[in-house]
Gaussian input, Z-matrix of N, CA and C with variables (Angstrom, degrees):
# hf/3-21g

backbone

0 1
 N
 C     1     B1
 C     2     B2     1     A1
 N     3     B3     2     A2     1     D1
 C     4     B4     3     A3     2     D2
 C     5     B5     4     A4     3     D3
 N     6     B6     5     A5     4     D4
 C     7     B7     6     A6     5     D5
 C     8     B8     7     A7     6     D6
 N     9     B9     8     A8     7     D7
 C    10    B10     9     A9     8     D8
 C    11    B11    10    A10     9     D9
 N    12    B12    11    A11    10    D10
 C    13    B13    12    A12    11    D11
 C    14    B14    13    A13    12    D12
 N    15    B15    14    A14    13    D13
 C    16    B16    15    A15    14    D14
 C    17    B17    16    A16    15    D15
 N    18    B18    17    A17    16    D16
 C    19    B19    18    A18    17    D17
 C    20    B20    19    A19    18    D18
 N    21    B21    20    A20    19    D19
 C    22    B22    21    A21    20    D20
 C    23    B23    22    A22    21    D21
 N    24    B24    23    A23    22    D22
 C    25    B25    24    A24    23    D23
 C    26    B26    25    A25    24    D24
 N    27    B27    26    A26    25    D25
 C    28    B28    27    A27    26    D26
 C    29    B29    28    A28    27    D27
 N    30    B30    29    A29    28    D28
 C    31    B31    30    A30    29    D29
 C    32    B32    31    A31    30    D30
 N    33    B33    32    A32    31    D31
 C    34    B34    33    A33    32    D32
 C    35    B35    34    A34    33    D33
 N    36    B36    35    A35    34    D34
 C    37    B37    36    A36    35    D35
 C    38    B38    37    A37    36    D36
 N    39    B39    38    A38    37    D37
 C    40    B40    39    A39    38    D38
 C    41    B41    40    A40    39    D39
 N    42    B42    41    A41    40    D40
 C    43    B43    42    A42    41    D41
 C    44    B44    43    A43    42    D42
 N    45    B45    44    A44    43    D43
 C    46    B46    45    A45    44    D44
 C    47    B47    46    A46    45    D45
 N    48    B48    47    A47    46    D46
 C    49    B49    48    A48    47    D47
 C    50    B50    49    A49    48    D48
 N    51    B51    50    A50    49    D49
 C    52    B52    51    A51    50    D50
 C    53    B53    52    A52    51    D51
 N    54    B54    53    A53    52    D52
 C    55    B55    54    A54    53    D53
 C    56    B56    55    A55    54    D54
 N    57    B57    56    A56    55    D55
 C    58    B58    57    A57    56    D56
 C    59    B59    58    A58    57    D57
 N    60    B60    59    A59    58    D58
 C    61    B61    60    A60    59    D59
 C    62    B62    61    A61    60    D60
 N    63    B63    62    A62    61    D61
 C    64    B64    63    A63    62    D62
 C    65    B65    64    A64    63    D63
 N    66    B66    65    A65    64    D64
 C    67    B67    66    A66    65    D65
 C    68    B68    67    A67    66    D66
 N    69    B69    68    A68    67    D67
 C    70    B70    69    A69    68    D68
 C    71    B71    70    A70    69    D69
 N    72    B72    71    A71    70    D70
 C    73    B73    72    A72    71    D71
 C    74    B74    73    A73    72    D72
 N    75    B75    74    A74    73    D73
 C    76    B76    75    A75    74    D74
 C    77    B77    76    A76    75    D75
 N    78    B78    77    A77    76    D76
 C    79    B79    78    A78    77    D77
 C    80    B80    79    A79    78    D78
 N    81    B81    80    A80    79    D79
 C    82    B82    81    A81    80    D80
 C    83    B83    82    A82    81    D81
 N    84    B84    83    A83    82    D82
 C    85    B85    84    A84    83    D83
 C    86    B86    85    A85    84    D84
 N    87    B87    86    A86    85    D85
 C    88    B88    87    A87    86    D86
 C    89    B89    88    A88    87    D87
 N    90    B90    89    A89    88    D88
 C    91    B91    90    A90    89    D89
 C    92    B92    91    A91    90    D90
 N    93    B93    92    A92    91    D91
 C    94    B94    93    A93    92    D92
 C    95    B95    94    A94    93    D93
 N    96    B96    95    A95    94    D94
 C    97    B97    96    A96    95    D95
 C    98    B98    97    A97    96    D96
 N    99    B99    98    A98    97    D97
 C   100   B100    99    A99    98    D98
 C   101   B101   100   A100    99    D99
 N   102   B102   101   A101   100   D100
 C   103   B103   102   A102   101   D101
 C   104   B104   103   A103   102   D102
 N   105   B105   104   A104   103   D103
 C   106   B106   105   A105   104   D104
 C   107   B107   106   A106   105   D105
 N   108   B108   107   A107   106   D106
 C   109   B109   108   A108   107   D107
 C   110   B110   109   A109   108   D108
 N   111   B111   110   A110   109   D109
 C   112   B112   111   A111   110   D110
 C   113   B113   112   A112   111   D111
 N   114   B114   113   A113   112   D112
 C   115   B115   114   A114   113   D113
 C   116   B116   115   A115   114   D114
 N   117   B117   116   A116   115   D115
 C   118   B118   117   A117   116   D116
 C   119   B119   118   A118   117   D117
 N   120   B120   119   A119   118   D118
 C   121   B121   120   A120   119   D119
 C   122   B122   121   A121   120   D120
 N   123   B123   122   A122   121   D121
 C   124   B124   123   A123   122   D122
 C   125   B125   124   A124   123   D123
 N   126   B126   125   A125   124   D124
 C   127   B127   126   A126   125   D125
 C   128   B128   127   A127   126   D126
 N   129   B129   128   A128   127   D127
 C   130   B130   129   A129   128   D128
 C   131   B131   130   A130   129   D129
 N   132   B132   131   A131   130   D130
 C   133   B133   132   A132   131   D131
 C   134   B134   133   A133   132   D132
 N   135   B135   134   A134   133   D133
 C   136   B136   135   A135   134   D134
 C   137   B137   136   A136   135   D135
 N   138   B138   137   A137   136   D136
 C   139   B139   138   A138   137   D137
 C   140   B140   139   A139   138   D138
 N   141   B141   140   A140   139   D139
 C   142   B142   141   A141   140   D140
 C   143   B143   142   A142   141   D141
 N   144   B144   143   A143   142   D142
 C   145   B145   144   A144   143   D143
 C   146   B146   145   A145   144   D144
 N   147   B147   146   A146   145   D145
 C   148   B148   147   A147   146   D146
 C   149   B149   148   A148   147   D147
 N   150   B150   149   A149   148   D148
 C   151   B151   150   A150   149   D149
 C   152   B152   151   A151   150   D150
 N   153   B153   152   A152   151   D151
 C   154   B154   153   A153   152   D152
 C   155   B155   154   A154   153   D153
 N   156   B156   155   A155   154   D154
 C   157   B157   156   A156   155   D155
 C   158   B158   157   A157   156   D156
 N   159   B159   158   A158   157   D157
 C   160   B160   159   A159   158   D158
 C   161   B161   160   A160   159   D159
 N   162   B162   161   A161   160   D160
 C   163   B163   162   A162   161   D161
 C   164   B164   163   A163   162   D162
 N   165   B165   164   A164   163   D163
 C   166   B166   165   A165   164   D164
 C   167   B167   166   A166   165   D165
 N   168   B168   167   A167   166   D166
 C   169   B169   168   A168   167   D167
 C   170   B170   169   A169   168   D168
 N   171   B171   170   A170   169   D169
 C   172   B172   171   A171   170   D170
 C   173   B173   172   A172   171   D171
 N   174   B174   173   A173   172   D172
 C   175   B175   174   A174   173   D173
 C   176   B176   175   A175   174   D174
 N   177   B177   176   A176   175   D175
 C   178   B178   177   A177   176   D176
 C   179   B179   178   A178   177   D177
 N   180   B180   179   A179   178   D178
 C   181   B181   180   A180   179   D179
 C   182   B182   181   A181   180   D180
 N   183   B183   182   A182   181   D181
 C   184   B184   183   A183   182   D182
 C   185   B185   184   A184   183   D183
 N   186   B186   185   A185   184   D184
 C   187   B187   186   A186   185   D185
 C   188   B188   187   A187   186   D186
 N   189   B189   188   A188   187   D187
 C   190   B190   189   A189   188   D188
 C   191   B191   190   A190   189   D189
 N   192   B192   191   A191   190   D190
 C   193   B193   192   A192   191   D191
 C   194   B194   193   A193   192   D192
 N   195   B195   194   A194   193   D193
 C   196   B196   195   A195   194   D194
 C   197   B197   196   A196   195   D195
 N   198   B198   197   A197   196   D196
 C   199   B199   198   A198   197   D197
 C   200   B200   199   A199   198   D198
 N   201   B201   200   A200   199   D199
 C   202   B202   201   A201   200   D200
 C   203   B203   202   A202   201   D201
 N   204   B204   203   A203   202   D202
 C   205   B205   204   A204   203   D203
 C   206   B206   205   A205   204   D204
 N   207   B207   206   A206   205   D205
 C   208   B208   207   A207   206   D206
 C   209   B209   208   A208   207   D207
 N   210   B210   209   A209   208   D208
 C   211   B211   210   A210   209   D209
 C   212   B212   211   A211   210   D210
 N   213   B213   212   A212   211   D211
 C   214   B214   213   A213   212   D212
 C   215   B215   214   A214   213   D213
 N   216   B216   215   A215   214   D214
 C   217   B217   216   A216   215   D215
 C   218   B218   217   A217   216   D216
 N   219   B219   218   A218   217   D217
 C   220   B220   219   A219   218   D218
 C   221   B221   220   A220   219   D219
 N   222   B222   221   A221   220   D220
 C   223   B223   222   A222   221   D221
 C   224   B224   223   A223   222   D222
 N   225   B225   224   A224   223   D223
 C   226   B226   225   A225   224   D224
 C   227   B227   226   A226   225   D225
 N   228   B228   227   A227   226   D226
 C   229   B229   228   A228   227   D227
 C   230   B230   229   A229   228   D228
 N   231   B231   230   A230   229   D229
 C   232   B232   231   A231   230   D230
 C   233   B233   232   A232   231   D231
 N   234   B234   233   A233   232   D232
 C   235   B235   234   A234   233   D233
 C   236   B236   235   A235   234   D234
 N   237   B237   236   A236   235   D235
 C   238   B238   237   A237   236   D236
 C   239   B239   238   A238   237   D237
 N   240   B240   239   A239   238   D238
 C   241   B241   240   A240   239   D239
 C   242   B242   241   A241   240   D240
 N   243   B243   242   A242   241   D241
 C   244   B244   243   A243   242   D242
 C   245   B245   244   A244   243   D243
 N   246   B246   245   A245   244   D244
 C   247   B247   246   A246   245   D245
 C   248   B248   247   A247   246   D246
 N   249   B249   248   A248   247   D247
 C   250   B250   249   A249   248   D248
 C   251   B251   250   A250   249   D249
 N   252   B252   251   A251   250   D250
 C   253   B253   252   A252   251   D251
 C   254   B254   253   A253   252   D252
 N   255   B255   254   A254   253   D253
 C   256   B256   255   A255   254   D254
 C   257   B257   256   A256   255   D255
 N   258   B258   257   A257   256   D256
 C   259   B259   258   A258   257   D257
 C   260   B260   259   A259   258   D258
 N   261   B261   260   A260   259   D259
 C   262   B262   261   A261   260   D260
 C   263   B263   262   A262   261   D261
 N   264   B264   263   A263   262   D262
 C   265   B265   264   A264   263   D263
 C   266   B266   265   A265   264   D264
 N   267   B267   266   A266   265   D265
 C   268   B268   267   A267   266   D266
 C   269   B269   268   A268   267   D267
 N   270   B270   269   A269   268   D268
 C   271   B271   270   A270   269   D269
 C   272   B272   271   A271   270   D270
 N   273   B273   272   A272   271   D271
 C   274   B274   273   A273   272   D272
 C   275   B275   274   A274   273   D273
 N   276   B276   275   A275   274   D274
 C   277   B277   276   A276   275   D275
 C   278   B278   277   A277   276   D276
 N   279   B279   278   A278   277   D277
 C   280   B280   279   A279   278   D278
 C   281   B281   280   A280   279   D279
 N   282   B282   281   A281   280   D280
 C   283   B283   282   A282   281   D281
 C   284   B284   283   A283   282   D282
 N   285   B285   284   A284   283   D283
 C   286   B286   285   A285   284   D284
 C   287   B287   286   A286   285   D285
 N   288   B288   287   A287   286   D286
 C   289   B289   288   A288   287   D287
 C   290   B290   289   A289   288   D288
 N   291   B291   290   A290   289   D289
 C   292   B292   291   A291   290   D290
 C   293   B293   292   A292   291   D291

   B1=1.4397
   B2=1.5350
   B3=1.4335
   B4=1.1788
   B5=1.5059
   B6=1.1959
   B7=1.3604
   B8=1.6717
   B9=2.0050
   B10=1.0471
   B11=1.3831
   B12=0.8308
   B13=1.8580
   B14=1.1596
   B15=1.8538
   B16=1.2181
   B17=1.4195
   B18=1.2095
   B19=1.4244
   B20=1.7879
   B21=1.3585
   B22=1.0558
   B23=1.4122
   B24=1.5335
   B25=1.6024
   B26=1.3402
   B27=1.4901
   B28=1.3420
   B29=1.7945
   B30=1.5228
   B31=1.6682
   B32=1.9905
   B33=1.0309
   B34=1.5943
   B35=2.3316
   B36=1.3388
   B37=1.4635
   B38=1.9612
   B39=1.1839
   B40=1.6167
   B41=1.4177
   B42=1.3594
   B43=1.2446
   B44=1.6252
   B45=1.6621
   B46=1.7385
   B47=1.4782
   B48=1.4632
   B49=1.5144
   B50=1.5235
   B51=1.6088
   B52=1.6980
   B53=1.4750
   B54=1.5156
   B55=1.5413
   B56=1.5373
   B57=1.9251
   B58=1.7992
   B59=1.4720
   B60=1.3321
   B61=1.6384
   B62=1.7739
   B63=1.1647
   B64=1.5833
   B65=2.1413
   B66=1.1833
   B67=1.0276
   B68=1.7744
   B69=0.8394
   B70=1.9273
   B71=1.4632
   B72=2.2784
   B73=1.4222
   B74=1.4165
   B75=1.5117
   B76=1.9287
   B77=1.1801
   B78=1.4513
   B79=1.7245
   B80=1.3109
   B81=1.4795
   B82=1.1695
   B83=1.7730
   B84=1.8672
   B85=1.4708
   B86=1.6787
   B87=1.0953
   B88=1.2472
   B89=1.5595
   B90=2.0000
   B91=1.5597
   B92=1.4291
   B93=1.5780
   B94=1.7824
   B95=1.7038
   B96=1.7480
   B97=1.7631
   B98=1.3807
   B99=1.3956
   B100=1.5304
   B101=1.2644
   B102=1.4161
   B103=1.7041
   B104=1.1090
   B105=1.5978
   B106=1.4410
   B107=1.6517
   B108=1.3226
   B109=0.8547
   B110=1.4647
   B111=1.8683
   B112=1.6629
   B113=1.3828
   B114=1.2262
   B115=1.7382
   B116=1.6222
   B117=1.6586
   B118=1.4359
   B119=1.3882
   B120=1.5905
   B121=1.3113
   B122=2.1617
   B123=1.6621
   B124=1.3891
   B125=1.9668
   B126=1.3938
   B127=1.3102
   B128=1.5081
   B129=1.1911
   B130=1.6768
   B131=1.6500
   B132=1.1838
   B133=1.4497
   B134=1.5060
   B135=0.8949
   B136=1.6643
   B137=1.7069
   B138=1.4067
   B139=2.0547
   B140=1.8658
   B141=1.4068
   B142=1.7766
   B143=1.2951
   B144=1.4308
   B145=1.6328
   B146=1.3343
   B147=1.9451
   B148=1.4741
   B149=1.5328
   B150=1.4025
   B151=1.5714
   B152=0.9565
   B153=1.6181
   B154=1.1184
   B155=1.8692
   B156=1.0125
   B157=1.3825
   B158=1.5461
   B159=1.3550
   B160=1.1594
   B161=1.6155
   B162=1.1922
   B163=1.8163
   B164=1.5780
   B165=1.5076
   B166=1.3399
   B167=1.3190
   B168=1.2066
   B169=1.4569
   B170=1.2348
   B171=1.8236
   B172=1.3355
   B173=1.3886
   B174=1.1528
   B175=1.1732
   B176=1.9317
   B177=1.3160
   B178=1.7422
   B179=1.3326
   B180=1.4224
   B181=1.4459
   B182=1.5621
   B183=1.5642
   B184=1.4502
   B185=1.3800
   B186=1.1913
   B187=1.5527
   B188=1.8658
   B189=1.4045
   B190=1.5916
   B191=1.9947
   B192=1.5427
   B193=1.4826
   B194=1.1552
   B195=0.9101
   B196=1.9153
   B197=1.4849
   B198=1.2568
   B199=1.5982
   B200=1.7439
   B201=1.2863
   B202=1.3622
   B203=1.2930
   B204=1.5685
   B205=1.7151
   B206=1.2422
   B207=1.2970
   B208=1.7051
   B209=1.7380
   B210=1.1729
   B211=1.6646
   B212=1.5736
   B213=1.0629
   B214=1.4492
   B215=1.6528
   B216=1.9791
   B217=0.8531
   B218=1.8062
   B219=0.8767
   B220=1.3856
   B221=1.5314
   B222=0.9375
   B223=1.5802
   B224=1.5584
   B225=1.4642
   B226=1.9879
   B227=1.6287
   B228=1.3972
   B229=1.5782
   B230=1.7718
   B231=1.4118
   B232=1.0578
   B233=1.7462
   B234=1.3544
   B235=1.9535
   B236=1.5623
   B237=1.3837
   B238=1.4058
   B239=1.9248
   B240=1.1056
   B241=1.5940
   B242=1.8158
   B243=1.3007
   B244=1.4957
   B245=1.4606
   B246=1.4622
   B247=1.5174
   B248=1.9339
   B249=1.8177
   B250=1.3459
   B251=1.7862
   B252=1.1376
   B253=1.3552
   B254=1.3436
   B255=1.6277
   B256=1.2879
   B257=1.7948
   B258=1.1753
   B259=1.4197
   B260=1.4213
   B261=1.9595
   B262=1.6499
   B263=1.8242
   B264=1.0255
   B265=1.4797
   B266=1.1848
   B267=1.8132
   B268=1.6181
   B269=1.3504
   B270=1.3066
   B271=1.0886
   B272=1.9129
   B273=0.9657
   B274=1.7935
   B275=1.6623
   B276=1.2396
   B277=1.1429
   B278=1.3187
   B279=0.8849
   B280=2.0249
   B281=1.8282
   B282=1.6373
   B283=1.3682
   B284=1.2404
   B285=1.5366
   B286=2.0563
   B287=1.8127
   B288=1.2774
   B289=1.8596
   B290=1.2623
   B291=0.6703
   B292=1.4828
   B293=1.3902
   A1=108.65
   A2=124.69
   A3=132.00
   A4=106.80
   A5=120.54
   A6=144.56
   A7=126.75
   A8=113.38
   A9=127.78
   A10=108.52
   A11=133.92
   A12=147.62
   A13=126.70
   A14=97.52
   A15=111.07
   A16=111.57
   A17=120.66
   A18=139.62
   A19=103.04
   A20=110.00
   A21=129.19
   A22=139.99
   A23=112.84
   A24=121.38
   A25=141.82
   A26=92.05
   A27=95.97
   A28=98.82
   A29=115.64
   A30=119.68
   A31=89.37
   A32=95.65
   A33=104.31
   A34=108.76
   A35=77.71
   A36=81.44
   A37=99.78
   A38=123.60
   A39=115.32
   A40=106.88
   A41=124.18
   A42=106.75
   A43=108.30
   A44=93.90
   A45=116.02
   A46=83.65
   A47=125.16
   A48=135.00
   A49=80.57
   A50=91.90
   A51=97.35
   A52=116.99
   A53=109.78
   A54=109.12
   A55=113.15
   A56=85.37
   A57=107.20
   A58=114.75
   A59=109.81
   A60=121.65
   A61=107.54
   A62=102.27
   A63=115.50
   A64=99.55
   A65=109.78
   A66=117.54
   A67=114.99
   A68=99.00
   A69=98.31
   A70=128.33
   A71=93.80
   A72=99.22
   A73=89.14
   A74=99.05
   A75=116.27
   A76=112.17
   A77=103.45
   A78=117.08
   A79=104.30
   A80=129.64
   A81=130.86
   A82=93.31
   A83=102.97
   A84=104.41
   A85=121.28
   A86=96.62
   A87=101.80
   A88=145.93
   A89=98.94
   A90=125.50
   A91=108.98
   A92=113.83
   A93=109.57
   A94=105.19
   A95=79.36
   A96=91.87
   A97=113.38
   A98=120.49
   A99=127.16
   A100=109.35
   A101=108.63
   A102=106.63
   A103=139.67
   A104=104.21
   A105=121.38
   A106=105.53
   A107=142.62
   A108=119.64
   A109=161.52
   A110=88.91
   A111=120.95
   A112=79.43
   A113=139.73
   A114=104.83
   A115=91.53
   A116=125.46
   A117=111.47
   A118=103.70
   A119=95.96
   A120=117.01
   A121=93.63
   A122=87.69
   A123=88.44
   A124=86.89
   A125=88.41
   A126=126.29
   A127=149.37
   A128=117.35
   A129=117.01
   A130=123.56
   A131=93.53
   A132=105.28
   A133=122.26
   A134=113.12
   A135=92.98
   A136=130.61
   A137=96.49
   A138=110.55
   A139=98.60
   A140=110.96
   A141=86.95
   A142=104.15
   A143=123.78
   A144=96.27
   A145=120.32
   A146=102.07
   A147=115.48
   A148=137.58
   A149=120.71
   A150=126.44
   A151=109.77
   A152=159.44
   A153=161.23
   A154=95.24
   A155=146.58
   A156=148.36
   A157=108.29
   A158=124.62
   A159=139.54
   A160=126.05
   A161=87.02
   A162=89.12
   A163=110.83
   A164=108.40
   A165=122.80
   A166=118.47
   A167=138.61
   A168=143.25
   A169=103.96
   A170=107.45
   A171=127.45
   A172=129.15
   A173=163.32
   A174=124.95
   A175=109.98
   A176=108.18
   A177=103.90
   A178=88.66
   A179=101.91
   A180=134.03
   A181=125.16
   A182=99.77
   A183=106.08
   A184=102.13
   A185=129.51
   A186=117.44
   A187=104.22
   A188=94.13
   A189=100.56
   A190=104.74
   A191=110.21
   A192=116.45
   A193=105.42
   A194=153.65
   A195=139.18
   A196=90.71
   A197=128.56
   A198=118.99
   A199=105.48
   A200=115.54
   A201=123.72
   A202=116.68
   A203=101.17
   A204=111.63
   A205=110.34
   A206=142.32
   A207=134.62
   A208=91.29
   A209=98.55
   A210=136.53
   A211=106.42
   A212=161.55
   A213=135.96
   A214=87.78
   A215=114.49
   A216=120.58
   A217=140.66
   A218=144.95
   A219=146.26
   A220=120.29
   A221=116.13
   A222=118.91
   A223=117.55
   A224=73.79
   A225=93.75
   A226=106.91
   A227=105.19
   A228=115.50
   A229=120.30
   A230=99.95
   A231=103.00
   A232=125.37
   A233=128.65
   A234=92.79
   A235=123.29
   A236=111.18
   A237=105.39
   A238=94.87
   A239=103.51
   A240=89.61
   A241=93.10
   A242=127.74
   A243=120.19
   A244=109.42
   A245=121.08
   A246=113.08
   A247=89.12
   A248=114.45
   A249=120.59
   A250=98.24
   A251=122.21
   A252=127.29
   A253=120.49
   A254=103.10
   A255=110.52
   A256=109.74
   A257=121.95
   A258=140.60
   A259=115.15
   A260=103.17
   A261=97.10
   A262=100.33
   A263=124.71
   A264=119.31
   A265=129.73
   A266=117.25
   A267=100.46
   A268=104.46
   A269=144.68
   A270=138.93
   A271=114.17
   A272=100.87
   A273=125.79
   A274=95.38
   A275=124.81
   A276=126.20
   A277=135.57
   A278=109.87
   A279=108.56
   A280=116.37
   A281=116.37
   A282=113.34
   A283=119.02
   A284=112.82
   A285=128.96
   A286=88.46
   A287=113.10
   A288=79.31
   A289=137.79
   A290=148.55
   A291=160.95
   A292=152.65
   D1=128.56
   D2=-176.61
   D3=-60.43
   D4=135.63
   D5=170.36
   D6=71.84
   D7=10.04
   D8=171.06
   D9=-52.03
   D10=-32.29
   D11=-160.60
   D12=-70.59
   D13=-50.91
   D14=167.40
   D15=-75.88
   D16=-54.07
   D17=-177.69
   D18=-24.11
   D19=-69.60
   D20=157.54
   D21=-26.05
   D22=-58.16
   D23=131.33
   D24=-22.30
   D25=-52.25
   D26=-152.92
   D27=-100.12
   D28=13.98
   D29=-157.28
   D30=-91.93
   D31=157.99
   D32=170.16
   D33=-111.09
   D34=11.78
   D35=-175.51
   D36=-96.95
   D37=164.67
   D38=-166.04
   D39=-96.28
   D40=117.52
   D41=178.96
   D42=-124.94
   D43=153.32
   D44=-133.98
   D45=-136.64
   D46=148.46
   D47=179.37
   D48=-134.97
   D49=136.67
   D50=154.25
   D51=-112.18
   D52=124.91
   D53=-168.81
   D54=-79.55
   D55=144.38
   D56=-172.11
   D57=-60.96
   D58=-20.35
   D59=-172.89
   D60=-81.00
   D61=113.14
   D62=-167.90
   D63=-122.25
   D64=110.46
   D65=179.13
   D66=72.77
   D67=11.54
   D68=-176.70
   D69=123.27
   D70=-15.01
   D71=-162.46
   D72=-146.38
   D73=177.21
   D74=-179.57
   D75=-108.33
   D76=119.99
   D77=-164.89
   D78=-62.31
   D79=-45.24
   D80=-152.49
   D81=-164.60
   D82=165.90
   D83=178.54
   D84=76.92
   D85=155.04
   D86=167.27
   D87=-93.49
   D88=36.38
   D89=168.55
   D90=-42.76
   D91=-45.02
   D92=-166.23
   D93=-52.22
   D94=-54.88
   D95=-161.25
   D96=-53.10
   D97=-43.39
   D98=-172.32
   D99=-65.01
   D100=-39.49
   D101=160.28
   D102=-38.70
   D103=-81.42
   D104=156.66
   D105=-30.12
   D106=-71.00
   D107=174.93
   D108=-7.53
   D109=-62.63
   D110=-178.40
   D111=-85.56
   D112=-22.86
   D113=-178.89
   D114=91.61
   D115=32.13
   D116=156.52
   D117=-116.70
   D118=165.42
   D119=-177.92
   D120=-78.78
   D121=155.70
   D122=-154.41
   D123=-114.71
   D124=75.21
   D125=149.16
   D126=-128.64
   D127=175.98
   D128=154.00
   D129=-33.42
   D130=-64.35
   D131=157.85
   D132=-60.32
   D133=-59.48
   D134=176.78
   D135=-67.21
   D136=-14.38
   D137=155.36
   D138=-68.27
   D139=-31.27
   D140=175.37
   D141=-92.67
   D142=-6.14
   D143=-175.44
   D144=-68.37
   D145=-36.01
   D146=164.24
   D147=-92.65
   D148=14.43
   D149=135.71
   D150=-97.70
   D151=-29.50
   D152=-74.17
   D153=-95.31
   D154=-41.02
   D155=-162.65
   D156=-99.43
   D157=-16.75
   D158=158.80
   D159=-68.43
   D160=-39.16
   D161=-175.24
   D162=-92.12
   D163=148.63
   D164=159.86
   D165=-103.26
   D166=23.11
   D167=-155.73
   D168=152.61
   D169=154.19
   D170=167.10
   D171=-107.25
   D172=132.08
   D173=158.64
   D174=-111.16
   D175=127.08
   D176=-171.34
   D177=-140.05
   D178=178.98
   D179=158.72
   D180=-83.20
   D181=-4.91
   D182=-175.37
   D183=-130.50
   D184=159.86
   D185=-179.13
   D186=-99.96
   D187=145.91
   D188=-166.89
   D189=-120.99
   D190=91.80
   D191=-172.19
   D192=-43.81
   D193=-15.00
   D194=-137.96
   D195=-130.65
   D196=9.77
   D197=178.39
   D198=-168.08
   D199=156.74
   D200=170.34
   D201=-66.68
   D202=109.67
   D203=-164.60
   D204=-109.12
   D205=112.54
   D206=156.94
   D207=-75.74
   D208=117.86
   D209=167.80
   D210=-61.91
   D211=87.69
   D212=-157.49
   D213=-154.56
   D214=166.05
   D215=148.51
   D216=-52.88
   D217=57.79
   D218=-151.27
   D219=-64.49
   D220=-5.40
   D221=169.03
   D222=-87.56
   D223=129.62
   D224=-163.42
   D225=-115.93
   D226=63.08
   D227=175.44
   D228=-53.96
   D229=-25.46
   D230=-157.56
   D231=-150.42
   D232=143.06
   D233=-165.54
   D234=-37.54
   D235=-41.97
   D236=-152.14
   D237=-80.40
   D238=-9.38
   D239=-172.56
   D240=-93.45
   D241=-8.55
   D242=176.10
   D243=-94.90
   D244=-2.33
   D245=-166.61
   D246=-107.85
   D247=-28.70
   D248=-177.67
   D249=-63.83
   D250=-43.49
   D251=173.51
   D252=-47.78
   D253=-50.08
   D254=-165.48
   D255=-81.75
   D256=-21.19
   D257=172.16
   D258=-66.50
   D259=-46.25
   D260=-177.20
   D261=-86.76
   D262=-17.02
   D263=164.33
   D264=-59.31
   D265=-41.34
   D266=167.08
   D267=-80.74
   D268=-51.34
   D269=174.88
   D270=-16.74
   D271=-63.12
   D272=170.16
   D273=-44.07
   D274=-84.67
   D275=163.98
   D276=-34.26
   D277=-62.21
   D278=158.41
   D279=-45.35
   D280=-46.35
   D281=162.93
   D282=-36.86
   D283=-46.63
   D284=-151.39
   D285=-74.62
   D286=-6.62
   D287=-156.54
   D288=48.45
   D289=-110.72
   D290=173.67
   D291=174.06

C-alpha cells in the first residue's frame, strides 16, 4: 500500500511486529515461501532484516539482539492464548515509547 512506510517512519507512536515464526517454523501462509524468496533466514531475525528500520520492538519466541525483544510464547492456538499475546504486545509497546 502506497505510503505505509513512510507513515510508519515518520509516527512517534512505537511500532512492534510480532514474528510469524513460532518454534523454528511457519504455522500457516505463505511466510516460508516469501522468505525463502527475499533470501531471508526464516526467522525472528530475518522478519528484522526485512522491516528492520521500521520497527521499535520485536515480539518472538526467540530473542532477537539487534532490537527490543519481548521473548514470549507466540502461539495463539486458541482465544485466550491470542488475546495473552495481544495484551503482552501493547503492554511491550507502551514500555518502547516511541
Amino acid at each position: 500500500m502506497p505510503g505505509i512506510r513512510e507513515s510508519l517512519l515518520a509516527t512517534d507512536a512505537p511500532v512492534v511486529a510480532v514474528s510469524p515464526i513460532v518454534g523454528g517454523e511457519v504455522l500457516k501462509g505463505p511466510t516460508a515461501s516469501f522468505m525463502a524468496f527475499a533470501a531471508l533466514e526464516c526467522s525472528a531475525d530475518g522478519v528484522l532484516d526485512f522491516y528492520g528500520e521500521l520497527l521499535d520492538g520485536i515480539v518472538a519466541d526467540e530473542n532477537v539482539g539487534r532490537l527490543a525483544t519481548l521473548q514470549t510464547d507466540t502461539r495463539m492456538d486458541d482465544p485466550e492464548a491470542r488475546f495473552r499475546v495481544a495484551a503482552e504486545t501493547l503492554s511491550f509497546a507502551d514500555g518502547l515509547g516511541g
